[in-house]
DOZA-929850 format. One record per residue (C-alpha): residue number from 0; residue in one letter; chain; x, y, z. Coordinates in pm, whole numbers. Each point is the difference from the previous one (the first is absolute). Layout:
BEGIN
NODE:k:r:c:x:y:z
NODE:NUM:a:A:X:Y:Z
...
REM end
This chain:
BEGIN
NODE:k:r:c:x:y:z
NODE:0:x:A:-2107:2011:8398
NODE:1:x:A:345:-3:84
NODE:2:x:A:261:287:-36
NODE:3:x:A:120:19:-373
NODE:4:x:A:384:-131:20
NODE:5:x:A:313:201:-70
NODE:6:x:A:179:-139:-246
NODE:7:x:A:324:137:126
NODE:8:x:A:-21:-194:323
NODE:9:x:A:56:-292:-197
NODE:10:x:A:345:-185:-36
NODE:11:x:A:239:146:-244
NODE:12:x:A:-12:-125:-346
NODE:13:x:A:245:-258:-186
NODE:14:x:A:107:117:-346
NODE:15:x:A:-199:-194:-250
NODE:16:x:A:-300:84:264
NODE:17:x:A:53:374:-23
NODE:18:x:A:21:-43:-406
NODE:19:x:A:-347:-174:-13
NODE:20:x:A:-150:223:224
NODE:21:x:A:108:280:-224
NODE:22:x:A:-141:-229:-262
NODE:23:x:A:-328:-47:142
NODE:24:x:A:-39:351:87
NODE:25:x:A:46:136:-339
NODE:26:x:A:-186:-233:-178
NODE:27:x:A:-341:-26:256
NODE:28:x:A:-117:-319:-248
NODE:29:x:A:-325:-140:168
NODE:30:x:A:240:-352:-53
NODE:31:x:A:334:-64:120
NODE:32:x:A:192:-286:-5
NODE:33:x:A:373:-21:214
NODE:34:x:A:232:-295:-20
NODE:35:x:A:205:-66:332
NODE:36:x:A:297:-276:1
NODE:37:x:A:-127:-126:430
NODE:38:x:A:164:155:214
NODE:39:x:A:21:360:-181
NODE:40:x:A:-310:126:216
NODE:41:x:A:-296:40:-240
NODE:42:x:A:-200:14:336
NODE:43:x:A:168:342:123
NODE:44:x:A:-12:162:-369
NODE:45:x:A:-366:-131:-5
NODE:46:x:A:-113:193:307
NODE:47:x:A:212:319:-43
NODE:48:x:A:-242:-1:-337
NODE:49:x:A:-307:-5:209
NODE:50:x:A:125:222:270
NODE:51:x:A:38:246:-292
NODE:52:x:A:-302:-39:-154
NODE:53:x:A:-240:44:341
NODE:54:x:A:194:264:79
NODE:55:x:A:-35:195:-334
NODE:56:x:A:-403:-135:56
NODE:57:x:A:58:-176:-340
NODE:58:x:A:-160:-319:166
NODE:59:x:A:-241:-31:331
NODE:60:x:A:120:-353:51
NODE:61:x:A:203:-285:-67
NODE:62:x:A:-31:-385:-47
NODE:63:x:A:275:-190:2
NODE:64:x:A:-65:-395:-136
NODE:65:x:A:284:-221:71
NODE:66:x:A:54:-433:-61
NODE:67:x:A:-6:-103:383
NODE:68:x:A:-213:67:337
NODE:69:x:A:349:22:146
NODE:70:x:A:141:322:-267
NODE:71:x:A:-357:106:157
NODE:72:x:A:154:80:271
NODE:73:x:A:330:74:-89
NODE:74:x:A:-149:277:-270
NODE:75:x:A:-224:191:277
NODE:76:x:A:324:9:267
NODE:77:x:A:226:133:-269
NODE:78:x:A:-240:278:-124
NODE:79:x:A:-95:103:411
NODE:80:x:A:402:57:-43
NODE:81:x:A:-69:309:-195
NODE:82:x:A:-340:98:155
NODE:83:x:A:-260:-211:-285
NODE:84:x:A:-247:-189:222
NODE:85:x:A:-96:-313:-184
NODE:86:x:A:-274:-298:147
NODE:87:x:A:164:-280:-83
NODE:88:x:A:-288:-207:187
NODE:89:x:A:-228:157:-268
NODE:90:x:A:-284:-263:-81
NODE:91:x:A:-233:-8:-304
NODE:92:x:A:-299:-11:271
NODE:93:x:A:132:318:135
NODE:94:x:A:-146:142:-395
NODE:95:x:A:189:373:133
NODE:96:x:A:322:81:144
NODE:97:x:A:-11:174:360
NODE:98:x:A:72:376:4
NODE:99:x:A:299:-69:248
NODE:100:x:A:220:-99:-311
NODE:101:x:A:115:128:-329
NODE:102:x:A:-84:-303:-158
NODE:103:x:A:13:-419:16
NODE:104:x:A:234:-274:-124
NODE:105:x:A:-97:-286:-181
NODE:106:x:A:42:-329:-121
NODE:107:x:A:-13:-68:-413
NODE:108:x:A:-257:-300:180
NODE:109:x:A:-229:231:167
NODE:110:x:A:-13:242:-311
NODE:111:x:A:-84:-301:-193
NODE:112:x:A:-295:-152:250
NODE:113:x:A:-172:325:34
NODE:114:x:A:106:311:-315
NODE:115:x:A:-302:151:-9
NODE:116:x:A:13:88:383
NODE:117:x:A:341:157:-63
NODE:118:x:A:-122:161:-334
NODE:119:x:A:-222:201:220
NODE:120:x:A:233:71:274
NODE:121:x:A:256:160:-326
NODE:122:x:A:-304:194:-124
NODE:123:x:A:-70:143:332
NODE:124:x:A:329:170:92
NODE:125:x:A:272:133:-249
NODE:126:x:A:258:-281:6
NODE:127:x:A:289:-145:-66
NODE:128:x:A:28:-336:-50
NODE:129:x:A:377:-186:46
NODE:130:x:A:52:-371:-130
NODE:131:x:A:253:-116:163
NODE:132:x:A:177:-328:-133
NODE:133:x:A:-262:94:-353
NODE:134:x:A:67:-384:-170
NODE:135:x:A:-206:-98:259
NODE:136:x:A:-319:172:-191
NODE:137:x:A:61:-284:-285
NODE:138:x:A:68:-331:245
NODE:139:x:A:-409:-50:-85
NODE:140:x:A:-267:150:-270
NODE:141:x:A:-216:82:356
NODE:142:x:A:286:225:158
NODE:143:x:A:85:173:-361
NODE:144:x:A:-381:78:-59
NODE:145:x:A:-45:77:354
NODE:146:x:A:282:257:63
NODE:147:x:A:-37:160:-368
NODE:148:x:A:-436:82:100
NODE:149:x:A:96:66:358
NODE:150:x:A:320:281:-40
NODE:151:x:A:-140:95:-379
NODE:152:x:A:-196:377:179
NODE:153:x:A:345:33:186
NODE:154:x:A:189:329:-66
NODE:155:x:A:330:-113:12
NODE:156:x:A:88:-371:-7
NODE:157:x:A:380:-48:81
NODE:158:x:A:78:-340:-64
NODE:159:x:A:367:-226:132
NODE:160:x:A:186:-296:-47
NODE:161:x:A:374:-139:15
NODE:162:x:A:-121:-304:-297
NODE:163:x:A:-217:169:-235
NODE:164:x:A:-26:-325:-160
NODE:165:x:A:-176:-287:-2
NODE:166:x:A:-12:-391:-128
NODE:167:x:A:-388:29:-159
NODE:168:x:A:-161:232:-207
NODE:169:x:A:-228:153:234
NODE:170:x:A:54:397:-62
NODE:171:x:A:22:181:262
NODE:172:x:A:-254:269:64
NODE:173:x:A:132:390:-64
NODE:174:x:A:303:-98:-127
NODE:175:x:A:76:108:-391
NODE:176:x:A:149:-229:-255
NODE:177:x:A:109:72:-280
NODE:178:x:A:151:-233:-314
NODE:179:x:A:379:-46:-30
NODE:180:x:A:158:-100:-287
NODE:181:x:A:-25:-417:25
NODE:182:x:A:-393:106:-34
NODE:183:x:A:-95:-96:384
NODE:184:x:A:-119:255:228
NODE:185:x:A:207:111:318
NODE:186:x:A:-86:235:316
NODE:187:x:A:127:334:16
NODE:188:x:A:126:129:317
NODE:189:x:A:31:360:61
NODE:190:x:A:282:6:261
NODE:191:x:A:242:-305:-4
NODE:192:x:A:278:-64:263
NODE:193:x:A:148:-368:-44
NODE:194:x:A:227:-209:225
NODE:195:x:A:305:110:-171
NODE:196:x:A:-28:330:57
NODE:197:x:A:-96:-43:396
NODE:198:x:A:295:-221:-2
NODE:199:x:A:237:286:-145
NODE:200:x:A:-183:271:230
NODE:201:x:A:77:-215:276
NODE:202:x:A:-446:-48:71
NODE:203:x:A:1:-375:18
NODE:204:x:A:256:-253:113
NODE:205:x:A:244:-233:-199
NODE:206:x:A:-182:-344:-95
NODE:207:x:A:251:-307:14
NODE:208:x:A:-207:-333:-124
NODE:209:x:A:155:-338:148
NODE:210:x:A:-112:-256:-250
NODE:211:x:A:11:-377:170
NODE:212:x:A:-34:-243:-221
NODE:213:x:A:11:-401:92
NODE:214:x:A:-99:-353:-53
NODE:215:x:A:-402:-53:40
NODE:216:x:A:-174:-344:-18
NODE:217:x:A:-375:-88:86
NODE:218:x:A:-206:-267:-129
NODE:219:x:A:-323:7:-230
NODE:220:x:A:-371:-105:61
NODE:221:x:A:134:-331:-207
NODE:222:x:A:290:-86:261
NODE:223:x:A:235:146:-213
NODE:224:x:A:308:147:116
NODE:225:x:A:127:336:-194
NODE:226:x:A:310:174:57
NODE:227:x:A:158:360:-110
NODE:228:x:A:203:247:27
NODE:229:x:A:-167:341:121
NODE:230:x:A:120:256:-259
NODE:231:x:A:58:-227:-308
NODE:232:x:A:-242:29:-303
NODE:233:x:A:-264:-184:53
NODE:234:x:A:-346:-32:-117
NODE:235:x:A:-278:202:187
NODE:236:x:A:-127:-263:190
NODE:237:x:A:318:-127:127
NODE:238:x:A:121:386:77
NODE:239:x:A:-342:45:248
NODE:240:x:A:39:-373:148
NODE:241:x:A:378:51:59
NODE:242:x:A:-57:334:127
NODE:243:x:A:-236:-149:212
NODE:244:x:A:224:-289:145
NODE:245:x:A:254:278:70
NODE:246:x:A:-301:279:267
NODE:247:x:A:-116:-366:181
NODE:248:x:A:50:77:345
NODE:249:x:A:86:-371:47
NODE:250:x:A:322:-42:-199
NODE:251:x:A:329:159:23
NODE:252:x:A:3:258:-279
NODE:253:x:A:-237:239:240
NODE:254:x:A:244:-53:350
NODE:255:x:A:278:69:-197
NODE:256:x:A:-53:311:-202
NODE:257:x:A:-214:132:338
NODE:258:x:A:358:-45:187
NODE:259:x:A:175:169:-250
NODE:260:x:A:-254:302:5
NODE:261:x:A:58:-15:389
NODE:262:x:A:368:89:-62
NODE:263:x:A:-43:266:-231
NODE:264:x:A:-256:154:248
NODE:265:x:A:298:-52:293
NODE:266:x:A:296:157:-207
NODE:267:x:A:-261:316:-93
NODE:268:x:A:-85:24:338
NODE:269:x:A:376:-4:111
NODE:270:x:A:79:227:-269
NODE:271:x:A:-169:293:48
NODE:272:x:A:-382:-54:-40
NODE:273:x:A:-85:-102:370
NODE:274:x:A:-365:-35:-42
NODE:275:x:A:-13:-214:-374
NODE:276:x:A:-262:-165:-13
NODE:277:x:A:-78:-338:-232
NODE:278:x:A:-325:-106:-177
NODE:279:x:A:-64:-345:-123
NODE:280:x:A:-302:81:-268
NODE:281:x:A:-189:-362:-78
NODE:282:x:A:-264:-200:-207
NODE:283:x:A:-248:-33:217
NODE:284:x:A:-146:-16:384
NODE:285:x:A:141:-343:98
NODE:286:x:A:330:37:-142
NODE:287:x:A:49:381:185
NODE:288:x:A:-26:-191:312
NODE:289:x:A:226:-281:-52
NODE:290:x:A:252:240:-75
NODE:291:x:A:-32:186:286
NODE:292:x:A:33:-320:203
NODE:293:x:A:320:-48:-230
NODE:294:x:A:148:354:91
NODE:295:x:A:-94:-89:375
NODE:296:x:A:225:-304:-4
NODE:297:x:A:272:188:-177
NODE:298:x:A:42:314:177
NODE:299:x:A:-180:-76:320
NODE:300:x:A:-226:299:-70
NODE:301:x:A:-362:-10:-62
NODE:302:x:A:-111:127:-353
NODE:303:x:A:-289:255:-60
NODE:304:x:A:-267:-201:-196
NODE:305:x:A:-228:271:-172
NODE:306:x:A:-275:-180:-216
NODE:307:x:A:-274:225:-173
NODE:308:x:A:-301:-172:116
NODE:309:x:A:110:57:366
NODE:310:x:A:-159:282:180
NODE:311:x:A:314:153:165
NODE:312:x:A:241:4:-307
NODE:313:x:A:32:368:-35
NODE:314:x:A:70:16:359
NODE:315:x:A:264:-270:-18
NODE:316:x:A:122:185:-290
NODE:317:x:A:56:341:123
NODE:318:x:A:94:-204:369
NODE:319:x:A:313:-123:-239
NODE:320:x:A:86:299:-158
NODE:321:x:A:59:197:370
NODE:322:x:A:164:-329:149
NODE:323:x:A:363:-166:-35
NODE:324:x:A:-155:-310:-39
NODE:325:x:A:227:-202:-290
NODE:326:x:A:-220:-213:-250
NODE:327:x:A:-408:63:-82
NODE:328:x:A:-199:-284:-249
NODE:329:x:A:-209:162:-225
NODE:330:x:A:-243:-109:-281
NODE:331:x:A:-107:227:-266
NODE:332:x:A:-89:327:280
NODE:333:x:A:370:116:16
NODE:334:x:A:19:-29:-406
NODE:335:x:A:-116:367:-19
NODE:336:x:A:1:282:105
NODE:337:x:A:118:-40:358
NODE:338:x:A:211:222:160
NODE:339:x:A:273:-204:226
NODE:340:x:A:352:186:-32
NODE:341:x:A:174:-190:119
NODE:342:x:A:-35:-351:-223
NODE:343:x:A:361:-45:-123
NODE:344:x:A:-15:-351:-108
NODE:345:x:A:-282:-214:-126
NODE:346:x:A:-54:-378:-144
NODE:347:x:A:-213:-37:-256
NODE:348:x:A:-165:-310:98
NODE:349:x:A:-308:23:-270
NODE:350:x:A:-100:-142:-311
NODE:351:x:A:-160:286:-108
NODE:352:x:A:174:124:-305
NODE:353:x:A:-163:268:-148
NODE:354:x:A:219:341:-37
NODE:355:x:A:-277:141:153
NODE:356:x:A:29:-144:315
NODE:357:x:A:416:-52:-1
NODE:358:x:A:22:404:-54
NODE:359:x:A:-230:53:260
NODE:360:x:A:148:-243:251
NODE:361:x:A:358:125:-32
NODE:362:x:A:-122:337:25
NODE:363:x:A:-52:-72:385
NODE:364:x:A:413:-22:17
NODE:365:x:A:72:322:-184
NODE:366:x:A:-67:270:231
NODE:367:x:A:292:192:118
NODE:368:x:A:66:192:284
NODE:369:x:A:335:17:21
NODE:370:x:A:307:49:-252
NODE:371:x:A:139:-322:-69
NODE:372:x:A:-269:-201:108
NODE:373:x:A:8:-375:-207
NODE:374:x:A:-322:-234:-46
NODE:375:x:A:64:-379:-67
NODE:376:x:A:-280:-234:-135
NODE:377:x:A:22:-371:-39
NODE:378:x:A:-161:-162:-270
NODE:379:x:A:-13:-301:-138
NODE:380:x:A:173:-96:-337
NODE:381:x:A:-279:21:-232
NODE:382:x:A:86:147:-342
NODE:383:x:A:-354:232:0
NODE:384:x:A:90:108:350
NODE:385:x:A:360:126:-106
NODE:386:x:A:-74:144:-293
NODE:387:x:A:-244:235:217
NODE:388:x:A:273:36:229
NODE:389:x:A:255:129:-297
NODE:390:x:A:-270:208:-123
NODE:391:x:A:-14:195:324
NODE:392:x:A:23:317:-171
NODE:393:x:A:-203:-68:-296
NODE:394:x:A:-259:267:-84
NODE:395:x:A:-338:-190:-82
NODE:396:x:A:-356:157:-83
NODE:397:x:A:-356:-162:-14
NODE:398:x:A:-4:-188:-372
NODE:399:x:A:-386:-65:-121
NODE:400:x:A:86:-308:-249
NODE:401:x:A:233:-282:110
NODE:402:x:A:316:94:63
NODE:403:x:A:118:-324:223
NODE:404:x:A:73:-161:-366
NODE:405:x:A:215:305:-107
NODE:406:x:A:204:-23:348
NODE:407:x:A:100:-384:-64
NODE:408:x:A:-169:-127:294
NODE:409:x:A:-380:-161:12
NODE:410:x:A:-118:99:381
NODE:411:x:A:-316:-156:-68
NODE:412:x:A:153:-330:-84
NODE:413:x:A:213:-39:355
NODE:414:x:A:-331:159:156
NODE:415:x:A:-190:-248:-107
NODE:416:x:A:244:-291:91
NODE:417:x:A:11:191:366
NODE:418:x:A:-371:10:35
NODE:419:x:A:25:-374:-70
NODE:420:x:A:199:-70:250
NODE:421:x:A:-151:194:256
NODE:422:x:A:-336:-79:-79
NODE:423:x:A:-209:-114:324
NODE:424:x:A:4:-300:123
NODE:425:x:A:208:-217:-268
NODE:426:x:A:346:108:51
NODE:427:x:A:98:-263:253
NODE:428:x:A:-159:-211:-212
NODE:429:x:A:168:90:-320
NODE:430:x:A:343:87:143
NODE:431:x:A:236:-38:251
NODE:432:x:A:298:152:102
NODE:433:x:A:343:-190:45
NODE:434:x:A:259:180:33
NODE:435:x:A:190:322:-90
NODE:436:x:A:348:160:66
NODE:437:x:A:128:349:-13
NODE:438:x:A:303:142:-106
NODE:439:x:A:42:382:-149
NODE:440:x:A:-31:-4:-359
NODE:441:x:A:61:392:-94
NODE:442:x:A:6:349:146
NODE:443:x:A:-212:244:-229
NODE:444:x:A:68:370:59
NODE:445:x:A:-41:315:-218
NODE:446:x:A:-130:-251:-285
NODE:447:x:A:318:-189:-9
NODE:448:x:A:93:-364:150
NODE:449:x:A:279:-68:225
NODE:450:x:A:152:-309:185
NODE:451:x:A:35:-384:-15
NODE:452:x:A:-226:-290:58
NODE:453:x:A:107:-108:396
NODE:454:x:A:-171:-258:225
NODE:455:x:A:-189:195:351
NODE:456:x:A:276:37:243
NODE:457:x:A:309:53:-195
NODE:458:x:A:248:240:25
NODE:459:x:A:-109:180:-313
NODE:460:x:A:-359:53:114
NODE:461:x:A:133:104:323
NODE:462:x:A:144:277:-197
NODE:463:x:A:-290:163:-183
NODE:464:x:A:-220:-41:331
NODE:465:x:A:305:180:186
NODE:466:x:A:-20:316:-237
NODE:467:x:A:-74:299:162
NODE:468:x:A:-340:166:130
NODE:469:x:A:118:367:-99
NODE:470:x:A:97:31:-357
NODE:471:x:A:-64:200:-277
NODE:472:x:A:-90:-110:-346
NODE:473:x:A:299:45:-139
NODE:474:x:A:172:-148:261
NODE:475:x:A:-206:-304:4
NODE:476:x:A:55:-31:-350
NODE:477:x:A:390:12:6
NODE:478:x:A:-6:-231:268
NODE:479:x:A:-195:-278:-148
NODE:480:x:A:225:24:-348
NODE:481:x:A:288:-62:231
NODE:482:x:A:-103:-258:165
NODE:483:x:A:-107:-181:-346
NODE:484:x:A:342:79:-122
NODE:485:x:A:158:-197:281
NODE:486:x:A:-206:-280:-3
NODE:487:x:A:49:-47:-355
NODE:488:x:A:354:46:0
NODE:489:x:A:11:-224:315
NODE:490:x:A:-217:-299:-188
NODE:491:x:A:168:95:-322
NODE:492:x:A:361:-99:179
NODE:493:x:A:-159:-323:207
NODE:494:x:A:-112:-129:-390
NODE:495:x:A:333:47:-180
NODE:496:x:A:165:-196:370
NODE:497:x:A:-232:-258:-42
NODE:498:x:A:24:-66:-380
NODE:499:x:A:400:27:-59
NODE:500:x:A:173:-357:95
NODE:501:x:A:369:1:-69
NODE:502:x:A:138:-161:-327
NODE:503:x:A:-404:28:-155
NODE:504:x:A:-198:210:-177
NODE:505:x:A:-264:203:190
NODE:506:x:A:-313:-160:4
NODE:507:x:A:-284:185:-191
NODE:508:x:A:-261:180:176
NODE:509:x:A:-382:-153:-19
NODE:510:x:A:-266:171:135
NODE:511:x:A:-335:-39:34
NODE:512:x:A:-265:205:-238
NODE:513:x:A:-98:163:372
NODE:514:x:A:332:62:77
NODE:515:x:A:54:148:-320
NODE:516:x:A:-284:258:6
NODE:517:x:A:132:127:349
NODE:518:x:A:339:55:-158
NODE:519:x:A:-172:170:-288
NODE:520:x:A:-199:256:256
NODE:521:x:A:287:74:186
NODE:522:x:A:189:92:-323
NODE:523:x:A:-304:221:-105
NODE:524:x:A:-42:179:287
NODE:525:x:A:379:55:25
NODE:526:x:A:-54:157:-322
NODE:527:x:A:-266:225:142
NODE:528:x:A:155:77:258
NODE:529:x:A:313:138:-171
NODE:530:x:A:-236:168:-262
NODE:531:x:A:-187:187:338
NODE:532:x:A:319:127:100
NODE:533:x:A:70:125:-350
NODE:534:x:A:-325:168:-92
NODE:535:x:A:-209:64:350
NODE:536:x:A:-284:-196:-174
NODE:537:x:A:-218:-211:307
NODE:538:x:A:127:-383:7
NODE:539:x:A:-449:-44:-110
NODE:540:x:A:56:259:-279
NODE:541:x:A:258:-211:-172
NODE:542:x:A:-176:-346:-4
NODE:543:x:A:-267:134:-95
NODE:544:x:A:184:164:-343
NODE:545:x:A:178:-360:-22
NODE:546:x:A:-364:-157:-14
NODE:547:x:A:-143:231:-223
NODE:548:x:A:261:-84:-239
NODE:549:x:A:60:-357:59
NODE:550:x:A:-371:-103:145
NODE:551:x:A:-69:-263:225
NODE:552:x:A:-98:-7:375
NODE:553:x:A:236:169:326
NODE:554:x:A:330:-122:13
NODE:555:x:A:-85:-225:312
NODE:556:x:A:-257:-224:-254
NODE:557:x:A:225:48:-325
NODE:558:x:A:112:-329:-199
NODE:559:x:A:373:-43:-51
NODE:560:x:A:-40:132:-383
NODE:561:x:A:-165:307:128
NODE:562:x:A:271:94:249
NODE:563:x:A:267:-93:-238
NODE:564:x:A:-160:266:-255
NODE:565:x:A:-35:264:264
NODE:566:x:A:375:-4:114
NODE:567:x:A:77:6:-377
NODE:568:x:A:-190:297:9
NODE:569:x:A:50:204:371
NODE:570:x:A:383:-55:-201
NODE:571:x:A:-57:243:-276
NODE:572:x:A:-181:226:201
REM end
C-alpha cells in the first residue's frame, strides 16, 4: 500500500473551496453533494477531501467514477499531483484493485456492466467513493441502479457536478430532494458555487456569445424548396432543418462564421493570450472532419480531429492541451470535463440543444488562468440556444416532474424533430441543403444583448471580433454598451438622412414584425442594463424577475406583446 498523503502538500485552496471543506469537515455526512460552476476546480477540492480523510484513516481507499475513459486519465494524473495513486486502467476482470494504489477510477459504464464486482471491492476496504460529473448516475435506469448497489457499503460518498440538472426524470442516486413550493421535487446541494460568483472572484473567464444569424434554404423529400431566416420564430421543425442548413459543411454559413472565429482567435493571440486555442464542437463524426478540412483551407493549419470511438483521443487531447497548435474538431469527448486551458474561443457547431450539454460545452472556455482573460463562443441564432446563453448565470437544480413546460420551451419537441432529421440513412433522402449566409445577429454578455444585425465582413463585425483578449468583466461590459450606443446613434442618424426630402414630410418608418422584436430586445436590455448599474442585481437575475412577473419564454424567443409588456414593466422597476 502506498504512503498515506499529506494533505498539506496539496495546492492552496480557493475561497469557496476552503468554505466547503470546512463544511464537509464539520458535518462528516456519509452523503455529500458540491455544486461547481466548470472551471472553479471541484477536482482539487475533491482530492484535498480524500487526502484528509486517508490521512485521518477515516477511509482505506478511494474510487473515483467519472463520465469518460479520457477524465480516466485525467482524474488519476491530477490526484498522483498530491500523492493519491489511482488505476485508471482498472478493469472489472481485474475483480480487486492492486496494492500499489490507493484506489481505481471508473467509468459510470463500467459500474453499470459489472456493480456487484465493485460492491465487493467497497465492502472490502473502507472507502470513499467520489462521483464525479453525478447526473451521469441518471443518463440510464442501469447506471442509477448500478452505482446506488455498487457505492451503497461506502463510508463516505462525495459526490460533484457543475449542472446538477437534468432534461428527464431519472433521479439521481444519493442525491436528496426535497418538495418546493410549486409541489415538484428539486436536489439539494450542500455546497453551491455558481458562475456568477467565479466570475466576480475572478475563477472563470468572461463569456462573450456571437450570435450569426442568416438566410437558410434546402429542399424537402417532395422537391420542395423551403427558405428561412435562422433566428426568426419558427416552428420546431423548421428551427432543426434551418439549423441544419446553417452546420452543412457544404454551404457558406459554416466558411464564414469558421473565418470569423479565425479572427477572433488572431486578435487574442496578438493581444495578450499567445497560446489561445479554438475548438469547433460538432454533430457528429463526418461533419468533425469536414470542418477540419474547412479550417485547413482557411488558416493553412491542420485541425486536431478527436472522435470518441478512436483509440488515441485522449492522447490527441492532452497532445493539444501542451501544444500551440490553433483549432481542434471535437464531437461530444471535449463536452465535459476536459481540462484544456487554454480554449478561448469556440463555435458551437451542434444541434444538440439540451442545457445539459450547452452548460457543459461552454464550460470547456471558462477556465482562467490569468486576470483578464476573455472567452468568445459562436453560436448560431437559434432562440433555445440564446436563451441558454443569457441564462449563463442561472442557478438550476435536478426537477423530478416536468419542468421543460414551466420554462416555456418543449426540448423534447425540437429533439424529436432533430432525431428526425438525423436519423440513419434517410436524411439525404428527405433533405437537402441549399444554401445559407451569415451575418452577426447579437452579442450576448452578462445576460444582456448588444449590437446590430451586419452581413460577415463588415466593418461593424470587424469591430466586435477586434475587441480585446485581456479584459475584465466589467470592462467587457462597458465596452460592448458603447459600442451599441454608437451604432445606434450612427443608424439612428443614417434613417432620419435618408427619410427627410426637402419641401416633404418625412416618410414614416415600416418595419418588419422581425425587425421590430430586435428593436424591442435592444430596448429591454437597455433597460437592464441601466437597472444593473443601479441596483448590482446580475443582467440573469433581472429577466428572470421580469418573467416571473410577466411569463413567457427568454427574451431571445419572446413575441412582440411579451417584450412590449416587459419594458412596460423593467420601467417601473
Amino acid at each position: 500500500m502506498p504512503a498515506r498523503p499529506n494533505p498539506a502538500d496539496g495546492p492552496a485552496l480557493r475561497a469557496w473551496q476552503r468554505k466547503a471543506l470546512f463544511e464537509y469537515l464539520r458535518r462528516r455526512d456519509e452523503d455529500f453533494l458540491a455544486v461547481a460552476t466548470p472551471g472553479a476546480g471541484k477536482t482539487t477540492f475533491a482530492l484535498r477531501i480524500a487526502a484528509e480523510l486517508l490521512a485521518d484513516d477515516t477511509v482505506e481507499a478511494v474510487t473515483v467514477v467519472a463520465p469518460t475513459e479520457h477524465l480516466k486519465v485525467q482524474w488519476a494524473a491530477a490526484a498522483a499531483r498530491v500523492g493519491i495513486q489511482l488505476d485508471h486502467s482498472f478493469r472489472n476482470a481485474d475483480v480487486h484493485s492492486s496494492r500499489d494504489f490507493h484506489g481505481a477510477v471508473l467509468t459510470y459504464a463500467q459500474v453499470g456492466m459489472a456493480p456487484e464486482v465493485h460492491r465487493r471491492r467497497t465492502m472490502t476496504r473502507r472507502t470513499l467513493v467520489i462521483l464525479d460529473e453525478i447526473h451521469h448516475a441518471g443518463d440510464s435506469r442501469s447506471w442509477g441502479d448500478g452505482v446506488k448497489n455498487a457505492f451503497e457499503p461506502a463510508v463516505r460518498r462525495l459526490a460533484l457536478t457543475g449542472t446538477p440538472f437534468r432534461s428527464d426524470e431519472n433521479p439521481i442516486p444519493f442525491v436528496l430532494y426535497e418538495r418546493g413550493g410549486d409541489g415538484l421535487m428539486r436536489s439539494r446541494a450542500d455546497s453551491v458555487y455558481g458562475y456568477s460568483e467565479a466570475l466576480r472572484d475572478g475563477v472563470v473567464r468572461p463569456v462573450i456569445f456571437l450570435a450569426y444569424s442568416g438566410e437558410t434554404r434546402w429542399r424537402t423529400s417532395a422537391g420542395d424548396e423551403l427558405a428561412a431566416r435562422l433566428g426568426e420564430p419558427l416552428t420546431q421543425d423548421l428551427i432543426a432543418q434551418a439549423w441544419r442548413t446553417a452546420l452543412d459543411p457544404a454551404g457558406d454559413w459554416m466558411p464564414q462564421v469558421l473565418r470569423a472565429a479565425d479572427a477572433r482567435l488572431q486578435v487574442k493571440r496578438a493581444g495578450g493570450v499567445p497560446d489561445a486555442g479554438g475548438l469547433v464542437i460538432a454533430t457528429d463524426q463526418n461533419t468533425a472532419r469536414a470542418y477540419a478540412r474547412l479550417l485547413e483551407r482557411i488558416t493553412g493549419e491542420k485541425a486536431a480531429v478527436v472522435l470518441s470511438d478512436d483509440v488515441g483521443a485522449s492522447k490527441r487531447i492532452a497532445e493539444f492541451a501542451a501544444s500551440d497548435q490553433r483549432w481542434m474538431v471535437a464531437v461530444r469527448m471535449v463536452s465535459e470535463g476536459v481540462d484544456i486551458p487554454r480554449l478561448s474561443v469556440g463555435v458551437y457547431a451542434t444541434s444538440a440543444s439540451t442545457p445539459l450539454f450547452f452548460a457543459q460545452a461552454i464550460g470547456r472556455f471558462v477556465r482562467a488562468r490569468k486576470q483578464g482573460e476573455t472567452a468568445t463562443v459562436f453560436v448560431p441564432s437559434v432562440p433555445h440556444l440564446l436563451g441558454l446563453a443569457s441564462e449563463m448565470e442561472a442557478q438550476r437544480d435536478h426537477v423530478l416532474g416536468d419542468p421543460r413546460k414551466k420554462e416555456g420551451f418543449d426540448d423534447e419537441l425540437l429533439e424529436r424533430a432533430q432525431q428526425s432529421e438525423k436519423a440513419s440513412g434517410e436524411l439525404t433522402k428527405s433533405w437537402e441543403a441549399l444554401s445559407a449566409t451569415a451575418e452577426l445577429d447579437q452579442v450576448i454578455f452578462d445576460g444582456g444583448t448588444f449590437g446590430t444585425p451586419v452581413a460577415a465582413g463588415t466593418p461593424e463585425e470587424e469591430e466586435y471580433l477586434g475587441l480585446p483578449g485581456l479584459l475584465t468583466a466589467d470592462q467587457v461590459s462597458a465596452l460592448l454598451s458603447k459600442r451599441q450606443a454608437d451604432q445606434m446613434a450612427a443608424q439612428k442618424k443614417r434613417s432620419a438622412t435618408a427619410q427627410v426630402v426637402p419641401g416633404q414630410p418625412a416618410a414614416p418608418v415600416v418595419m418588419s414584425a422581425g425587425e421590430r422584436r430586435i428593436v424591442l430586445r435592444r430596448q429591454l436590455n437597455a433597460l437592464v442594463a441601466a437597472h444593473h448599474h443601479r441596483t448590482g442585481l446580475p443582467h440573469g437575475k433581472i429577466h428572470a424577475e421580469l418573467r416571473r412577473l410577466c411569463g413567457g419564454p427568454p427574451s431571445a424567443q419572446a413575441t412582440i406583446e411579451q417584450l412590449e409588456e416587459r419594458i412596460a414593466t423593467c420601467q417601473t422597476l
